[in-house]
N, C-alpha and C positions, 0 to 999 in steps of 0.2 A: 504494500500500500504506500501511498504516496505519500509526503506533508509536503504544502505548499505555503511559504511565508511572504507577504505583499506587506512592503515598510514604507509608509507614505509616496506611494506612486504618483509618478506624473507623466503624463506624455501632453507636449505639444507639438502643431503644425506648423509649417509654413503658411504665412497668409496668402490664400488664395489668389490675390490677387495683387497688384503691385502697392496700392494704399489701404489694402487691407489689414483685419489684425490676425496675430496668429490665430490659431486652430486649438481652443483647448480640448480635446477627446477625454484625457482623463487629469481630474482635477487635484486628488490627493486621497487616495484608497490605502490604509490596511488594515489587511485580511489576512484569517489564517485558515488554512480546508486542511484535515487529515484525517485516515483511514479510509471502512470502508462505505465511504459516499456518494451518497448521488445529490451536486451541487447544481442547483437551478442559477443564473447569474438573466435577469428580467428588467426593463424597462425601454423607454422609448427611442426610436431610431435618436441614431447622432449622439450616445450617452456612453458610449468607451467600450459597449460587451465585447465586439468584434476586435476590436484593438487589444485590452487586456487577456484576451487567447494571444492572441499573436504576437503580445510581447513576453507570454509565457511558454512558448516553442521558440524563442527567438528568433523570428521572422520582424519584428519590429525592436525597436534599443528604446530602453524609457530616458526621457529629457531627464529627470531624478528620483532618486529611492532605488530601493533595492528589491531584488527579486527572488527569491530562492526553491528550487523546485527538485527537492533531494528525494530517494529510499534507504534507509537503512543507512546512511553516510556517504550515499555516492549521489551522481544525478541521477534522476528519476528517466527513465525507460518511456517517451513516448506514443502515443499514438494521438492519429487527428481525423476527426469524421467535416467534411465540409456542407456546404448547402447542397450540391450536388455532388452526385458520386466519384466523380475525377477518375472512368476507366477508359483503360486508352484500345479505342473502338477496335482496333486489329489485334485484339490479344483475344482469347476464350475468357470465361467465367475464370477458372484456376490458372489460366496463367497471370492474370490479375491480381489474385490472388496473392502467386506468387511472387508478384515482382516487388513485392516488399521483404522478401526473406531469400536466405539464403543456404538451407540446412535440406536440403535436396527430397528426399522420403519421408523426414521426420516431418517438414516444413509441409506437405500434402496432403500428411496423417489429420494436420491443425487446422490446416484450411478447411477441411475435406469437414472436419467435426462441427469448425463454427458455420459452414456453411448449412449444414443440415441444422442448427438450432435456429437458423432463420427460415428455415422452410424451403433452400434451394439448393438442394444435393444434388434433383436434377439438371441443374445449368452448368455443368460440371464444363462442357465442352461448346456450351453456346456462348455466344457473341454481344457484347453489348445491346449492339441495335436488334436483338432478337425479345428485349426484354423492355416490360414498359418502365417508367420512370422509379414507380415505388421497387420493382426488382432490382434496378439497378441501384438504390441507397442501399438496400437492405443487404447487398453484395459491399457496398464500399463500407458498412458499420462489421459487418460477418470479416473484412479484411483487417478494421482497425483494432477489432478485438481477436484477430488471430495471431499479431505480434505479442500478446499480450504485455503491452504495457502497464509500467507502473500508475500513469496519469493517463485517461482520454481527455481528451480536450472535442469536443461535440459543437460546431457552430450552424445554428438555427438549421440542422442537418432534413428538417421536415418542413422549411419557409417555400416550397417548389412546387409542394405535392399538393394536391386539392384532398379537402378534409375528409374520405371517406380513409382514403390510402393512410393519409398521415396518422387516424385516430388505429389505422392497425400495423401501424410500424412503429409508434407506442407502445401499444399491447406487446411486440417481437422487443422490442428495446428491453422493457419492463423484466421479461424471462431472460432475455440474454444478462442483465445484468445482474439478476437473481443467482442465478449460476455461475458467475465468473465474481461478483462482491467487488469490480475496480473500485478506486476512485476516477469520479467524474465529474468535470467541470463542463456545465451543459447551456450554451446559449441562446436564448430564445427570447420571441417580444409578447410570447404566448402566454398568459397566465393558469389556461385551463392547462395548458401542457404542462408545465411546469408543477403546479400542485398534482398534478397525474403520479410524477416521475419521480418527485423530489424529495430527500429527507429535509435538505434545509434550502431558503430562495435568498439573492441577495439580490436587492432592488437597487439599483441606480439610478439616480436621475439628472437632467441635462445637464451637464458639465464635469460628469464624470464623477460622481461623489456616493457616497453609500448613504441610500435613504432608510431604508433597514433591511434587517438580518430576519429573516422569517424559521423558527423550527418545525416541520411536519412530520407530525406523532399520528401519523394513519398505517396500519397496515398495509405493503405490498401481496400480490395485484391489485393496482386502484383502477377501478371502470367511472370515466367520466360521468356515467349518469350516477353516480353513488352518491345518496344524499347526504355521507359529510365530506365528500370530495368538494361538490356543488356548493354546502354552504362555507367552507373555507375558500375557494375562488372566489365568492361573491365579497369576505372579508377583505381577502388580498388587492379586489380591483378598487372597495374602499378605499384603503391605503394608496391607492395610485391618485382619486380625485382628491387627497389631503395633497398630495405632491403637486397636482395641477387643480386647484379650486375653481368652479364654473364664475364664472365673472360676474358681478350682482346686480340683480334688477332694480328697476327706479320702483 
């Protein structure tokens, strides 16, 4: 399992434009996520989720603060699920698969198992374009959990997919992480998803700042129609109109 330590972060941008001002994405976050969890990270476009993934694989450099993303005393073991699946159309299912690993038989054995816990053993030797859009995630999450990493890192990995797909690639998430216990850092702007998936949410709001820390004491499998699924979303989007107040009538 992973610990992940975030010590007053900051990322800014170049201003857009020539007399523009910088870009704050994230404004001064920390955080601490360890063991085995499933962290929701929620709030409104333009608020740092996307950015704070990606200065935690270091794909982005934070402006200041520090960042620490260790197991057991070493760096932490990767994996990353995107918006979209990211398979590259001329490979099969398994050679996909594989071209994140390198341990020839063993590496087939692993592919082969997480691919069956998402329900597609049989695309073993079909082609991306053979498969429709939810196939193709549920093949790129079945590859980020067959590295098995210490940390996934998950970005809005179901923003693509129209809500019939998405609410049962939840349900496949929800088992697959049942059975593996990662740590996960999971972004999304979706609150029903989020309360779905999550043991604990962390809400940001514009300018990169933590507006709270949410803990959810619901048992796993959570079904979106479950009425104390339902009345803790209904809590959680509460807390979002404190963040944004409707503007007041005469």
């Amino acid at each position: 399992m992973a610990q992940v330590i975030i010590n007053r972060l900051k990322k800014t941008f170049p201003p857009p434009t020539k007399d523009g001002d910088p870009v704050v994405a994230i404004g001064d976050i920390s955080l601490e996520v360890e063991g085995n969890v499933f962290v929701s990270i929620v709030g409104p476009s333009g608020c740092g989720k996307s950015t704070l993934l990606n200065i935690l694989s270091g794909v982005e450099t934070p402006t200041s603060g520090t960042v620490s993303v260790t197991e057991g005393g070493r760096a932490a073991h990767l994996g990353y699920v995107f918006q979209d699946a990211r398979l590259l159309p001329w490979r099969t299912v398994m050679d996909n698969m594989l071209y994140v690993r390198d341990d020839g038989d063993a590496g087939e054995t692993k592919a082969t198992r997480y691919l069956d816990m998402v329900g597609l053993s049989h695309t073993h030797d079909m082609f991306p374009g053979q498969l429709s859009g939810g196939m193709q995630q549920r093949v790129g999450i079945a590859r980020a959990f067959s590295v098995e990493p210490d940390l996934l890192l998950m970005d809005e990995p179901f923003s693509h997919l129209d809500a019939i797909t998405a609410r049962s690639l939840r349900d496949h998430l929800q088992e697959l992480w049942s059975a593996t216990r990662k740590t996960v850092l999971f972004v999304t702007h979706d609150v029903v998803e989020a309360v779905q998936l999550s043991d604990r949410i962390i809400v940001l709001a514009p300018g990169g700042r933590i507006f709270d820390d949410i803990s959810i004491d619901l048992p796993h499998p959570r079904r979106a129609t479950d009425p104390k699924v339902a009345t803790l979303q209904a809590e959680i989007l509460g807390r979002f109109e404190e963040m944004h107040p409707a503007p007041a009538t005469a």
